[in-house]
ChimeraX commands (.cxc) that place a marker at each C-alpha (Angstrom):
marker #1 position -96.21,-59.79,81.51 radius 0.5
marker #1 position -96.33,-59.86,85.63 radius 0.5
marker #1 position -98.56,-56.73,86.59 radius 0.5
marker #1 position -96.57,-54.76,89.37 radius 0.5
marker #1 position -99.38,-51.99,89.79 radius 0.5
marker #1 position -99.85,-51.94,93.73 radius 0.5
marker #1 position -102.78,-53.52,94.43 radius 0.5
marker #1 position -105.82,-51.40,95.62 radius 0.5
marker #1 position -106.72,-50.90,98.96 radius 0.5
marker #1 position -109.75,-52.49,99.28 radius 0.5
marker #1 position -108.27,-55.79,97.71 radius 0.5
marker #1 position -104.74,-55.69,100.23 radius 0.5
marker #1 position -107.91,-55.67,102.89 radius 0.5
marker #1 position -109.78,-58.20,101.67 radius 0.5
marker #1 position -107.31,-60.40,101.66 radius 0.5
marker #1 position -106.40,-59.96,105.14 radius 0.5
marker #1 position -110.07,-60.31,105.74 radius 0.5
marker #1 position -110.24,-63.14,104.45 radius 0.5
marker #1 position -106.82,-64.61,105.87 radius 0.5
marker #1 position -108.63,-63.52,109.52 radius 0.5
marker #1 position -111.12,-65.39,108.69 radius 0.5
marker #1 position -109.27,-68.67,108.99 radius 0.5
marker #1 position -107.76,-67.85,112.31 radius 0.5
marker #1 position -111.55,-67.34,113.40 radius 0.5
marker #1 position -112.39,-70.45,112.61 radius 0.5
marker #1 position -110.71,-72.08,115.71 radius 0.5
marker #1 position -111.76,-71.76,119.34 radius 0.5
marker #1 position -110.69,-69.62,121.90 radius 0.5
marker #1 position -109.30,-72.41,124.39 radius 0.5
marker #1 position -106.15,-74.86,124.53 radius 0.5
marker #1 position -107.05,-76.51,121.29 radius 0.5
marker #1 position -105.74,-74.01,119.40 radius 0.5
marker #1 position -102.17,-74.82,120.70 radius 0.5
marker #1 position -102.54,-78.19,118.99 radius 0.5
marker #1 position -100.31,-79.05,115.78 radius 0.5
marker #1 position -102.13,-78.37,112.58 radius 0.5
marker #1 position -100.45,-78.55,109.37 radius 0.5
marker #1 position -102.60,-77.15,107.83 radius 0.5
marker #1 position -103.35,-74.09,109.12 radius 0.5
marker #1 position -102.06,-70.80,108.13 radius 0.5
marker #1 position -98.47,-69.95,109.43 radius 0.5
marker #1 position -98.73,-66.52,110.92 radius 0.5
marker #1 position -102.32,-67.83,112.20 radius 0.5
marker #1 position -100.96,-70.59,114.03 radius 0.5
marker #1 position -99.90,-70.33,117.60 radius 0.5
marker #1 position -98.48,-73.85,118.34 radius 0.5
marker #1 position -95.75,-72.73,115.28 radius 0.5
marker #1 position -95.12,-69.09,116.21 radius 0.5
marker #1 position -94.33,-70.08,120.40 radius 0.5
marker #1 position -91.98,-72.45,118.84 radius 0.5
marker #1 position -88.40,-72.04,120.15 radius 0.5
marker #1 position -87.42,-71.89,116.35 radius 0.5
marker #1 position -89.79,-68.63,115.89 radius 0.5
marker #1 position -88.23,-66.70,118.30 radius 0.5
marker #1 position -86.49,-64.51,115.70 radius 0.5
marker #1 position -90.10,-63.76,114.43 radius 0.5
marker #1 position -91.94,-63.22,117.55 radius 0.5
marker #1 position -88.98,-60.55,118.11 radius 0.5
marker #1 position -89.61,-58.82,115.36 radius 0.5
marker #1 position -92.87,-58.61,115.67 radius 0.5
marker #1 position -92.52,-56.99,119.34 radius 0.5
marker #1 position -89.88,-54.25,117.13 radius 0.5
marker #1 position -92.10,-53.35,114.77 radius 0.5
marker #1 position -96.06,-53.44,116.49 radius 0.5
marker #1 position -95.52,-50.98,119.07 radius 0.5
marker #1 position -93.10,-48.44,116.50 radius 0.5
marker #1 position -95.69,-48.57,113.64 radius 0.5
marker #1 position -98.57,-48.18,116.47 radius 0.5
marker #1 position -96.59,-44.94,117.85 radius 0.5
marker #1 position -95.45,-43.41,114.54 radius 0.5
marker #1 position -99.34,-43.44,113.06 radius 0.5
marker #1 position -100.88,-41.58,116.41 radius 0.5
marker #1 position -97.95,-38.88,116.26 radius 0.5
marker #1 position -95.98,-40.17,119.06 radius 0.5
marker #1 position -91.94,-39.41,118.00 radius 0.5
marker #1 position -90.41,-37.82,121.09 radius 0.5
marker #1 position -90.81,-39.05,124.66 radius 0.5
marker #1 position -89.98,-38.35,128.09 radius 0.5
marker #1 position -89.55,-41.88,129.87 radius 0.5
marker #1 position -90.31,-42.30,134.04 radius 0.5
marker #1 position -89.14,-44.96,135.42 radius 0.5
marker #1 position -89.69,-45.81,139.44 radius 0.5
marker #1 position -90.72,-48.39,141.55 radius 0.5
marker #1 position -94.10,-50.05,140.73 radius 0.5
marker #1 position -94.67,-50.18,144.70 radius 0.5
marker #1 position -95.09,-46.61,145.31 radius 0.5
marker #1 position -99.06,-45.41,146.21 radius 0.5
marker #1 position -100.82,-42.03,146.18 radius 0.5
marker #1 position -101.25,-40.54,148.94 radius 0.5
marker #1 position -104.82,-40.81,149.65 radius 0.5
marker #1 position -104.23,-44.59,149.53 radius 0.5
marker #1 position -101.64,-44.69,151.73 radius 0.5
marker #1 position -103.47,-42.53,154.29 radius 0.5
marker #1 position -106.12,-45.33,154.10 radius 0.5
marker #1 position -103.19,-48.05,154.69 radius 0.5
marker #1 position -101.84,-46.21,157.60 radius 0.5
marker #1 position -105.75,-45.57,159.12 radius 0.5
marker #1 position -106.17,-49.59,158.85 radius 0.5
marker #1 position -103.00,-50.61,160.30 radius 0.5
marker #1 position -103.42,-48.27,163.19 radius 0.5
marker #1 position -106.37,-50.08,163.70 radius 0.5
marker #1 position -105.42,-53.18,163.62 radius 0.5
marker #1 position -102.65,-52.69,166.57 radius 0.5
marker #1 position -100.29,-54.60,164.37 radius 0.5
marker #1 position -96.53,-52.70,164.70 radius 0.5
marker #1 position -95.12,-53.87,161.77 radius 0.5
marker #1 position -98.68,-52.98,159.73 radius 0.5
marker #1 position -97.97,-49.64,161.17 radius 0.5
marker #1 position -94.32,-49.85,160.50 radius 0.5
marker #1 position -95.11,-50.52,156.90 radius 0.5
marker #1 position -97.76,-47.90,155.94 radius 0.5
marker #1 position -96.07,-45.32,157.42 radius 0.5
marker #1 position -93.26,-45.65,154.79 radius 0.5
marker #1 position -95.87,-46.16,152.56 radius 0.5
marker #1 position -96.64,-42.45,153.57 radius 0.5
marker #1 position -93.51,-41.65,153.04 radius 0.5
marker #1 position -92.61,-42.69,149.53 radius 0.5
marker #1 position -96.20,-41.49,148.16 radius 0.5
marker #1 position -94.74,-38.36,148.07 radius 0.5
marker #1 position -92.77,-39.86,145.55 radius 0.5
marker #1 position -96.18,-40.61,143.65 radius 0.5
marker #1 position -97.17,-37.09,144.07 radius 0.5
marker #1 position -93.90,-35.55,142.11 radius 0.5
marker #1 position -93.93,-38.00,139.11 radius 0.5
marker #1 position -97.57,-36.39,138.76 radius 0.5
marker #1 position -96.75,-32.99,139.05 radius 0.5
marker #1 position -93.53,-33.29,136.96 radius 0.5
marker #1 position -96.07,-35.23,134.02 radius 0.5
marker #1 position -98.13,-32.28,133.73 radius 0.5
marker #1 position -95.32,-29.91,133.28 radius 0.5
marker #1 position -94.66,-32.09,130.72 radius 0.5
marker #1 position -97.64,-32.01,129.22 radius 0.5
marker #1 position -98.28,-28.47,129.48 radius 0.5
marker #1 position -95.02,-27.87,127.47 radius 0.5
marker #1 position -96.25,-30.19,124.90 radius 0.5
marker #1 position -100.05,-28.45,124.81 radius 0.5
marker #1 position -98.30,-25.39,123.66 radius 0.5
marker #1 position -96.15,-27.10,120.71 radius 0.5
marker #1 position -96.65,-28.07,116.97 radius 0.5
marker #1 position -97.03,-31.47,116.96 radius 0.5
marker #1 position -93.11,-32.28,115.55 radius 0.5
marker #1 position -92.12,-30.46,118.97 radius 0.5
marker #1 position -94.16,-32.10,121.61 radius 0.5
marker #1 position -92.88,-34.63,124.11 radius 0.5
marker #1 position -94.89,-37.71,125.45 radius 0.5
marker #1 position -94.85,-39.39,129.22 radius 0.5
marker #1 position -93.51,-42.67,128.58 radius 0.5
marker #1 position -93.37,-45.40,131.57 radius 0.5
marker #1 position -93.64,-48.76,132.15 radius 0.5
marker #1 position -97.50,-48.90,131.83 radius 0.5
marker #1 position -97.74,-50.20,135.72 radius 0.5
marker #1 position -98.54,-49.21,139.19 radius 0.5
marker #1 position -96.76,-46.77,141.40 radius 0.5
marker #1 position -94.46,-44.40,139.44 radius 0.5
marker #1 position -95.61,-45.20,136.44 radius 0.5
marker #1 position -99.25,-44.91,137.27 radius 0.5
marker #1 position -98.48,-41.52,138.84 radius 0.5
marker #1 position -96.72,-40.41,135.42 radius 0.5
marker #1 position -99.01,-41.76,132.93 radius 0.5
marker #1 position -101.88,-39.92,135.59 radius 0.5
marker #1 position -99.97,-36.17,135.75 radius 0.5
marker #1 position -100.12,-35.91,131.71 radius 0.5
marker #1 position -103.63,-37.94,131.49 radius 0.5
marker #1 position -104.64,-35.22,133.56 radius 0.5
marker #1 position -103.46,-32.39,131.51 radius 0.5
marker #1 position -105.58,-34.10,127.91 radius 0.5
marker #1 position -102.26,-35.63,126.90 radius 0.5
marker #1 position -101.79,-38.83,125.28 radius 0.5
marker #1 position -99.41,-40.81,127.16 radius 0.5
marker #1 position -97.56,-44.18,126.07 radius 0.5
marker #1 position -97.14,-47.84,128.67 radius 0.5
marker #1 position -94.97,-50.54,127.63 radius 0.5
marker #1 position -95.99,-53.02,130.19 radius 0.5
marker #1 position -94.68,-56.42,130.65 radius 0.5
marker #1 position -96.12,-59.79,131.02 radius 0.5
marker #1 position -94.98,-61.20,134.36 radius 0.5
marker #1 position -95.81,-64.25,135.98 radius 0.5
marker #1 position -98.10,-62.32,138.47 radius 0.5
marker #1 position -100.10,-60.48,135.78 radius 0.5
marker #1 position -99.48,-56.93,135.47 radius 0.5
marker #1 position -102.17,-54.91,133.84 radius 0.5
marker #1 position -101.90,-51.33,132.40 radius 0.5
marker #1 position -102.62,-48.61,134.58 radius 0.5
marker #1 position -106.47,-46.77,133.62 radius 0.5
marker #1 position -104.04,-43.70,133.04 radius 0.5
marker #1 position -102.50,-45.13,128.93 radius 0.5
marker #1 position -103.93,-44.12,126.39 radius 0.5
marker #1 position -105.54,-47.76,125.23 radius 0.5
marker #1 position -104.37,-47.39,121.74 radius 0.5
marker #1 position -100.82,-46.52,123.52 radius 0.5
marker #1 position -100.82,-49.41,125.82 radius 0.5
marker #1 position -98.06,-51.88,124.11 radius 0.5
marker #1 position -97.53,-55.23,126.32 radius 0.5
marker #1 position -93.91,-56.96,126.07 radius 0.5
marker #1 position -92.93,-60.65,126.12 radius 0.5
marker #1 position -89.19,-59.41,126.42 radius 0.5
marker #1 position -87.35,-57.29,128.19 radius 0.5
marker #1 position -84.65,-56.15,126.23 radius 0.5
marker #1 position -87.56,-55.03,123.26 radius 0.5
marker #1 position -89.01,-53.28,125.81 radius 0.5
marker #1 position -86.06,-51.59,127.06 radius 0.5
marker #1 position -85.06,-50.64,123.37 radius 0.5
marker #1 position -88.51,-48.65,122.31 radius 0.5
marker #1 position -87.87,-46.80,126.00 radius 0.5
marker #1 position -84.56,-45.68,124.21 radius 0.5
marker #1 position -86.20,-45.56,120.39 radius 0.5
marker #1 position -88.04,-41.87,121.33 radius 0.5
marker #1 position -86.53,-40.90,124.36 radius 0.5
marker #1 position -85.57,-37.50,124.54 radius 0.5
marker #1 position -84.86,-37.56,128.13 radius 0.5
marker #1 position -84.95,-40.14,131.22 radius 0.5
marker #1 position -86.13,-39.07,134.70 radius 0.5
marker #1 position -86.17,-42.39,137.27 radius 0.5
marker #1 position -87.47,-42.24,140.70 radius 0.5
marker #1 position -86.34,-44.51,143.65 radius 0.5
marker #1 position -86.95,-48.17,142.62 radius 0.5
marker #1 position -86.15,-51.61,142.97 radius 0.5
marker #1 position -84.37,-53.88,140.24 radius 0.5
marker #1 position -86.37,-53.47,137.22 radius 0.5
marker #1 position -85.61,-49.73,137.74 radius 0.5
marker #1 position -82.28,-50.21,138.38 radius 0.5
marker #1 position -82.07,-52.27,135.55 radius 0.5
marker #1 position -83.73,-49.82,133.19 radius 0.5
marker #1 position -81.61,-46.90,134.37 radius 0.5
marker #1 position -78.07,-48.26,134.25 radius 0.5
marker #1 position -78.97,-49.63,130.19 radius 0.5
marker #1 position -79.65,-45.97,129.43 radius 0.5
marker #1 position -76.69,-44.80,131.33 radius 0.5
marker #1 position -74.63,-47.26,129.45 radius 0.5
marker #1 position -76.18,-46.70,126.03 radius 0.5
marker #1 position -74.80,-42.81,126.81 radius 0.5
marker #1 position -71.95,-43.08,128.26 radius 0.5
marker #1 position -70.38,-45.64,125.27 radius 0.5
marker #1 position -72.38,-43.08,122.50 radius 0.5
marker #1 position -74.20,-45.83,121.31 radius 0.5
marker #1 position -77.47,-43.66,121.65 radius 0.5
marker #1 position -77.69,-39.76,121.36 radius 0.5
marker #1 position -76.90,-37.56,124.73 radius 0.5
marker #1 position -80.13,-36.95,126.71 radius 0.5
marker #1 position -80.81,-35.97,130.23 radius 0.5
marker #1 position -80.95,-38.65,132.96 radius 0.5
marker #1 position -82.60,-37.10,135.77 radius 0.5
marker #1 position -82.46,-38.53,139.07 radius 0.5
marker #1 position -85.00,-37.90,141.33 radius 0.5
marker #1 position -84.81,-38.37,144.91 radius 0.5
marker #1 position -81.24,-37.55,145.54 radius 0.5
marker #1 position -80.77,-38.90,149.04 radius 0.5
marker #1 position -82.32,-42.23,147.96 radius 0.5
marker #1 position -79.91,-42.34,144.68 radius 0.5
marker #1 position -76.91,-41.18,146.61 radius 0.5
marker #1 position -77.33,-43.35,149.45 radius 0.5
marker #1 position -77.83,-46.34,147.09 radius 0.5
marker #1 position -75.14,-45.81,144.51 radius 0.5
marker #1 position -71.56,-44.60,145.08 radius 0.5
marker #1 position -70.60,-43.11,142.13 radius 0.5
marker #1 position -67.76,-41.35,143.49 radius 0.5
marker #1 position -66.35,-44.88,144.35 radius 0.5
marker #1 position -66.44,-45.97,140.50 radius 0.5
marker #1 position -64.02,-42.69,139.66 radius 0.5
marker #1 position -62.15,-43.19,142.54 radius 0.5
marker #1 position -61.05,-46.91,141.67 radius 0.5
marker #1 position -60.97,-45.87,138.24 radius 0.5
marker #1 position -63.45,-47.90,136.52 radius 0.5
marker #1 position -65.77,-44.91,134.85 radius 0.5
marker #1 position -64.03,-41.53,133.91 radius 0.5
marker #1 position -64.49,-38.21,135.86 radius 0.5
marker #1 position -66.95,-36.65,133.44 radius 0.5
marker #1 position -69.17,-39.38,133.58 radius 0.5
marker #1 position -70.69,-37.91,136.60 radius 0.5
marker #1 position -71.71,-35.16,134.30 radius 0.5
marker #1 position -74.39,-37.42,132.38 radius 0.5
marker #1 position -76.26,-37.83,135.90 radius 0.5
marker #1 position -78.72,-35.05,137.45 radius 0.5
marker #1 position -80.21,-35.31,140.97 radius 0.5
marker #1 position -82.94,-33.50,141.59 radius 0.5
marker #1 position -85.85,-32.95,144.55 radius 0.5
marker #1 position -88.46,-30.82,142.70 radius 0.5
marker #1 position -90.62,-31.27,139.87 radius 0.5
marker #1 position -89.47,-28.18,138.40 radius 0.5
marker #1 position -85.90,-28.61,138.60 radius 0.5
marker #1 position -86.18,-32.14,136.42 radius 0.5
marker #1 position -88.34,-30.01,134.27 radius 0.5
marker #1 position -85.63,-27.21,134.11 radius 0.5
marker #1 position -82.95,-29.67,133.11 radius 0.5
marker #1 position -84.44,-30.98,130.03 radius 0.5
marker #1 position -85.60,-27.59,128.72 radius 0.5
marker #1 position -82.33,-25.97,129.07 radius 0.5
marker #1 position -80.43,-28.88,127.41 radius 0.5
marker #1 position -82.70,-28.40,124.74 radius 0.5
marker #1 position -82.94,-24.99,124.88 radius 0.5
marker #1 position -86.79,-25.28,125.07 radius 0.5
marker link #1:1,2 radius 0.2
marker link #1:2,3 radius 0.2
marker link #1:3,4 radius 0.2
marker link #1:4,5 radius 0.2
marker link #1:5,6 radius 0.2
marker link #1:6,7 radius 0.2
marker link #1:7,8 radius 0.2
marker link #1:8,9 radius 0.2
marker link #1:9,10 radius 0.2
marker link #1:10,11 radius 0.2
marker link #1:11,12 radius 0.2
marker link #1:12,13 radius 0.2
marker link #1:13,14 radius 0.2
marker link #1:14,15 radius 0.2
marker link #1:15,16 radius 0.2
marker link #1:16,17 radius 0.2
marker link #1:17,18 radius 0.2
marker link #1:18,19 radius 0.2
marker link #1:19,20 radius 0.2
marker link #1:20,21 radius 0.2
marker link #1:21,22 radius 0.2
marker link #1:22,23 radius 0.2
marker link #1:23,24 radius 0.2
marker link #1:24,25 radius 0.2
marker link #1:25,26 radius 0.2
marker link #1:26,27 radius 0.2
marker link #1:27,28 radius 0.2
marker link #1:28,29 radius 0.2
marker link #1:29,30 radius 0.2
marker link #1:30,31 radius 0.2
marker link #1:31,32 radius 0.2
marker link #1:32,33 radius 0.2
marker link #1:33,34 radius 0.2
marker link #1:34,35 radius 0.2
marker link #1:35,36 radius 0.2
marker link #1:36,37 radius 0.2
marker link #1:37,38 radius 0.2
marker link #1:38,39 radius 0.2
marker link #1:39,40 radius 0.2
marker link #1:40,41 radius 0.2
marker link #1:41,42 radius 0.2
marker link #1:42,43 radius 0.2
marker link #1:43,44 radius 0.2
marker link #1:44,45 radius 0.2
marker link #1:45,46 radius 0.2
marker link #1:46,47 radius 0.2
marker link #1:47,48 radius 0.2
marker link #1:48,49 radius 0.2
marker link #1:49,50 radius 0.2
marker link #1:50,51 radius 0.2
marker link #1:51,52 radius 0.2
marker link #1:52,53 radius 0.2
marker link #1:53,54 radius 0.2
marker link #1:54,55 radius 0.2
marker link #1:55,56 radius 0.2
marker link #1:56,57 radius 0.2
marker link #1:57,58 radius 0.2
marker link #1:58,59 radius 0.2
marker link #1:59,60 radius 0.2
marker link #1:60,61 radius 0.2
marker link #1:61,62 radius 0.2
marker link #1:62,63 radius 0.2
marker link #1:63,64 radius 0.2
marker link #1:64,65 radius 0.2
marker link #1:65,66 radius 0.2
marker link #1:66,67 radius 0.2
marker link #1:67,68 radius 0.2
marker link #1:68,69 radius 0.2
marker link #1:69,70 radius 0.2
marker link #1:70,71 radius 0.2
marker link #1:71,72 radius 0.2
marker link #1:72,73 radius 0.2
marker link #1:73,74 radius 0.2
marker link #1:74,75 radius 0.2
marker link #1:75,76 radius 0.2
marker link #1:76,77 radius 0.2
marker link #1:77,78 radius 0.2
marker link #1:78,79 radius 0.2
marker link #1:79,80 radius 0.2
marker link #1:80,81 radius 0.2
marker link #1:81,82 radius 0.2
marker link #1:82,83 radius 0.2
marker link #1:83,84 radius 0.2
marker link #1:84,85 radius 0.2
marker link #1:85,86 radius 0.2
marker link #1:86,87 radius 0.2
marker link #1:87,88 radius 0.2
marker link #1:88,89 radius 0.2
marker link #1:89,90 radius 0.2
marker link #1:90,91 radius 0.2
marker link #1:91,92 radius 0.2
marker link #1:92,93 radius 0.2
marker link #1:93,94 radius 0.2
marker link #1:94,95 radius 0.2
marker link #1:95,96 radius 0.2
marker link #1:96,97 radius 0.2
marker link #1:97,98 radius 0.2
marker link #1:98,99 radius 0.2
marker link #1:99,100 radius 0.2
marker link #1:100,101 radius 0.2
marker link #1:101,102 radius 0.2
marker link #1:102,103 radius 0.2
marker link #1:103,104 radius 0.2
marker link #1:104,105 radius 0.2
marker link #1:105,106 radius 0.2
marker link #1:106,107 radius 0.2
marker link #1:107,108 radius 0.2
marker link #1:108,109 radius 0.2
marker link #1:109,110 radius 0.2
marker link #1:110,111 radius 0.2
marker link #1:111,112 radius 0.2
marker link #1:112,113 radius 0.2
marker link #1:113,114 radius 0.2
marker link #1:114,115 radius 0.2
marker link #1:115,116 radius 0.2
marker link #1:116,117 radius 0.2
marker link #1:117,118 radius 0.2
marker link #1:118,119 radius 0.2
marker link #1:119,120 radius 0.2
marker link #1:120,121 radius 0.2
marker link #1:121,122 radius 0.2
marker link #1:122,123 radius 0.2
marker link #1:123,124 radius 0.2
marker link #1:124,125 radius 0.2
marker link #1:125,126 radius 0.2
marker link #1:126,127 radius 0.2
marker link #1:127,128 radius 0.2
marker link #1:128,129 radius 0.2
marker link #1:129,130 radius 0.2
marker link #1:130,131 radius 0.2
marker link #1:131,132 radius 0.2
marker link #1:132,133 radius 0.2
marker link #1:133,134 radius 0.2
marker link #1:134,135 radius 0.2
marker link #1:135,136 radius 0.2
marker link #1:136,137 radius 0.2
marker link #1:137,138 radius 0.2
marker link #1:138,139 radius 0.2
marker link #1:139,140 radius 0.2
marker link #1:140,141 radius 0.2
marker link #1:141,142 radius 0.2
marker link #1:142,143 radius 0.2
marker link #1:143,144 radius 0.2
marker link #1:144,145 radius 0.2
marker link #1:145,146 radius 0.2
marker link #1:146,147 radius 0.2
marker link #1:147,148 radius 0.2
marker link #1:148,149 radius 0.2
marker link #1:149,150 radius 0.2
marker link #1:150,151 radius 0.2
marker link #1:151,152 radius 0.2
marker link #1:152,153 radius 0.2
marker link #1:153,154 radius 0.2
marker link #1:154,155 radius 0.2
marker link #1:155,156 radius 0.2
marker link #1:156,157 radius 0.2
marker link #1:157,158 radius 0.2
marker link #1:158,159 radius 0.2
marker link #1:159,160 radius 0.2
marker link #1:160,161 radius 0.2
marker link #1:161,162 radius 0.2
marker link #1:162,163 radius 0.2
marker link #1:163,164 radius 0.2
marker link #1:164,165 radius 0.2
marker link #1:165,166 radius 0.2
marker link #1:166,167 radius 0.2
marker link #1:167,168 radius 0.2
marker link #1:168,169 radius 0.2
marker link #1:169,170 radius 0.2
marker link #1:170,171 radius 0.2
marker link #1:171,172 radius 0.2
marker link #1:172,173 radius 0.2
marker link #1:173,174 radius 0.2
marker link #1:174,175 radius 0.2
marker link #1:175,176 radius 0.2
marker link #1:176,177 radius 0.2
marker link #1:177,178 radius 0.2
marker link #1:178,179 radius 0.2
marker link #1:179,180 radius 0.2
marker link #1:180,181 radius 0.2
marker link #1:181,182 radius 0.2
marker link #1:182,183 radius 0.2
marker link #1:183,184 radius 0.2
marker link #1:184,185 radius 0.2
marker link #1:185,186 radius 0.2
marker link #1:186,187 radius 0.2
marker link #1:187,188 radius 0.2
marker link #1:188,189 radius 0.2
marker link #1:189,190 radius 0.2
marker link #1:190,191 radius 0.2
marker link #1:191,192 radius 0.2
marker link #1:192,193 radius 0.2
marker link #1:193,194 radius 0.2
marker link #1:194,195 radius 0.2
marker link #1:195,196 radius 0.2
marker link #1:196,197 radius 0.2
marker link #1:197,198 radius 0.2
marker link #1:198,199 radius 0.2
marker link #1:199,200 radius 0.2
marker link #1:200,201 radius 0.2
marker link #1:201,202 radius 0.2
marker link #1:202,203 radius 0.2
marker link #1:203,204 radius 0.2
marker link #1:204,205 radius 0.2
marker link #1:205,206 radius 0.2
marker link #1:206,207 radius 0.2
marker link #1:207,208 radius 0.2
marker link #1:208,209 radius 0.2
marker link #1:209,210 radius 0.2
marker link #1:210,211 radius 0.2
marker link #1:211,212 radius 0.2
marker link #1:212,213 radius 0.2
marker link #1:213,214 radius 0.2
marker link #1:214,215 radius 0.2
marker link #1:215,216 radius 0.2
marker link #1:216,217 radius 0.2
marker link #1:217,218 radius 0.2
marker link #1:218,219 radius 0.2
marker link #1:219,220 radius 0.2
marker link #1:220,221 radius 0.2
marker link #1:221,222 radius 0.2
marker link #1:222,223 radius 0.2
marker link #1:223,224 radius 0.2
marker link #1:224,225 radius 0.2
marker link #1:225,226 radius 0.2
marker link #1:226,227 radius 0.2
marker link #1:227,228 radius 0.2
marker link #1:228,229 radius 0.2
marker link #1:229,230 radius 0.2
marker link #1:230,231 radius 0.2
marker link #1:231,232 radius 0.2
marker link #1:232,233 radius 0.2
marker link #1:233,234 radius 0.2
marker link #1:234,235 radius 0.2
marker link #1:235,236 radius 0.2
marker link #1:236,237 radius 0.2
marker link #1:237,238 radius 0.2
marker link #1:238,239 radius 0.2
marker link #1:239,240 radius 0.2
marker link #1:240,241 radius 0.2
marker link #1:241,242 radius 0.2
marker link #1:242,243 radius 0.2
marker link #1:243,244 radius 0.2
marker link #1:244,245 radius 0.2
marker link #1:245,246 radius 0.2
marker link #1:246,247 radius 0.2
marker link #1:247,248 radius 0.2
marker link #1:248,249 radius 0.2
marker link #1:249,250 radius 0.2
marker link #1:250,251 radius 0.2
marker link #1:251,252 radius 0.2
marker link #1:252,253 radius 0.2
marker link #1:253,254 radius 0.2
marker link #1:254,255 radius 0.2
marker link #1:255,256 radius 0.2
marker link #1:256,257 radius 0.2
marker link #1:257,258 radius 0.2
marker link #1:258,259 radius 0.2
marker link #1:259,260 radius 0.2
marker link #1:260,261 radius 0.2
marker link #1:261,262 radius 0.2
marker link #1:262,263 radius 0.2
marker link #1:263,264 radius 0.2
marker link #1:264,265 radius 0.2
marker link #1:265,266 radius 0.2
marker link #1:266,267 radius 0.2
marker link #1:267,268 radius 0.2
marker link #1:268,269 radius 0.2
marker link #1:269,270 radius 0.2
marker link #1:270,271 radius 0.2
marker link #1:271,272 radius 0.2
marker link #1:272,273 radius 0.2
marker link #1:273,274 radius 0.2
marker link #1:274,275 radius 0.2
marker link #1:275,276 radius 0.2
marker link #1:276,277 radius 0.2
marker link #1:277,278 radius 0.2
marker link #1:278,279 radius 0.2
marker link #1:279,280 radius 0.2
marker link #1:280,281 radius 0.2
marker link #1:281,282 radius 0.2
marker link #1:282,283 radius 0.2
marker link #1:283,284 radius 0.2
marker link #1:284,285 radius 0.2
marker link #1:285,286 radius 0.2
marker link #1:286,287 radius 0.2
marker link #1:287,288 radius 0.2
marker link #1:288,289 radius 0.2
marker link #1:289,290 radius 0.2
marker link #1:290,291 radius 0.2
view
């Protein structure tokens, strides 16, 4: 008779030692993309980039990143989005200093919106370490996590604000065609890197207890109006979606228009928030929870 006792620990690891050990065996260079029957399957990275594996390489970007968060605590988050162009301050004070120098009038033109939108920057920090100082104060079933993109800009500024404060904080960055590294602000074991975008966009959604999005380009836009959309048809559960920087939001999307011609309902101007002040996102999200 078949013996179904698990098997111990130290054997389950062995084995996988001793599967690693096979992918080890191959260099680290372009001959590892080269057809070999006989290696392993799941150690063989001609078979897996194989348009037929998709459905596994999927799956794989599902489950790394969820088992990764569940086993370091991470269940609840608080996701920033914003643009990934967006500077601190002190660095755009140095832009400004250099283009003044230069004599160049569009150099100047351009850092001094730099200046401008780092203030930007500076809010996504302080609203992190409110945040984060929340969380310090909670068991750990009731604490909530800054979640970004993992990038530059807004999401550096987040990840930074809660880093600050001793808090873990969670990137899922993206690989682009100009390589985009993590910001030094995720925690490493929290820094999750995405072939596709719609994986990503799901764990954003997978812990989210609320959504706060600074001004940004596309890939915020895109990001915000999937979580909008996710609400709004009740696909995922009610949470705050904070808009910061109301005259940039207002001035770039007429939602008013979209009721008047009909093609969204009154009350779905109730699932948006614009706010100006660190605080006031902050206040939003503790009184719909009734933190």
């Amino acid at each position: 008779m078949e013996n179904t006792k698990p098997l111990p620990n130290l054997l389950i690891e062995q084995r996988m030692a001793d599967a690693w050990a096979d992918v080890l065996k191959y260099p680290a260079d372009d001959t590892v993309l080269h057809p070999n029957a006989h290696r392993l399957a799941f150690a063989d990275p001609e078979f897996l980039l194989r348009r037929e594996a998709r459905g596994i390489r999927i799956q794989l970007e599902m489950l790394k990143p969820d088992l990764g968060q569940s086993a370091q605590g991470i269940h609840s988050t608080v996701v920033v989005f914003g643009s990934a162009r967006f500077c601190a301050p002190e660095k755009a004070q140095t832009l400004l200093a250099d283009a003044q120098a230069s004599g160049d009038a569009q150099a100047v033109a351009n850092a001094q919106r730099q200046l401008r939108n780092a203030q930007h920057y500076d809010q996504a920090r302080l609203f992190a370490r409110l945040v984060a100082q929340y969380s310090a104060q909670q068991v750990a079933e009731k604490k909530l996590f800054i979640c970004t993109g993992g990038g530059p800009g807004i999401m550096e500024a987040a990840n930074r604000g809660a880093h600050e404060m001793g808090a873990p904080t969670v990137g899922l960055n993206i690989a682009l065609p100009h390589e985009q590294s993590a910001n030094p602000y995720v925690t490493p074991s929290l820094s999750f890197k995405f072939h596709y975008f719609a994986l990503r966009k799901m764990h954003f959604m997978m812990r989210a207890k609320a959504l706060v999005a600074f001004p940004g380009g596309f890939g915020t836009l895109d990001e915000l109006f999937e979580v909008i959309t996710l609400v709004q048809t009740k696909k995922s559960q009610p949470v705050p979606i904070v808009l910061f920087g109301s005259a940039y939001w207002k001035r770039l999307i007429n939602i008013d228009a979209m009721v008047e011609e009909g093609v969204i309902a009154p009350e779905d101007l109730e699932l948006l928030h614009y706010v100006d002040d660190p605080q006031d996102a902050w206040d939003i999200i503790a009184q719909f929870y009734r933190l």
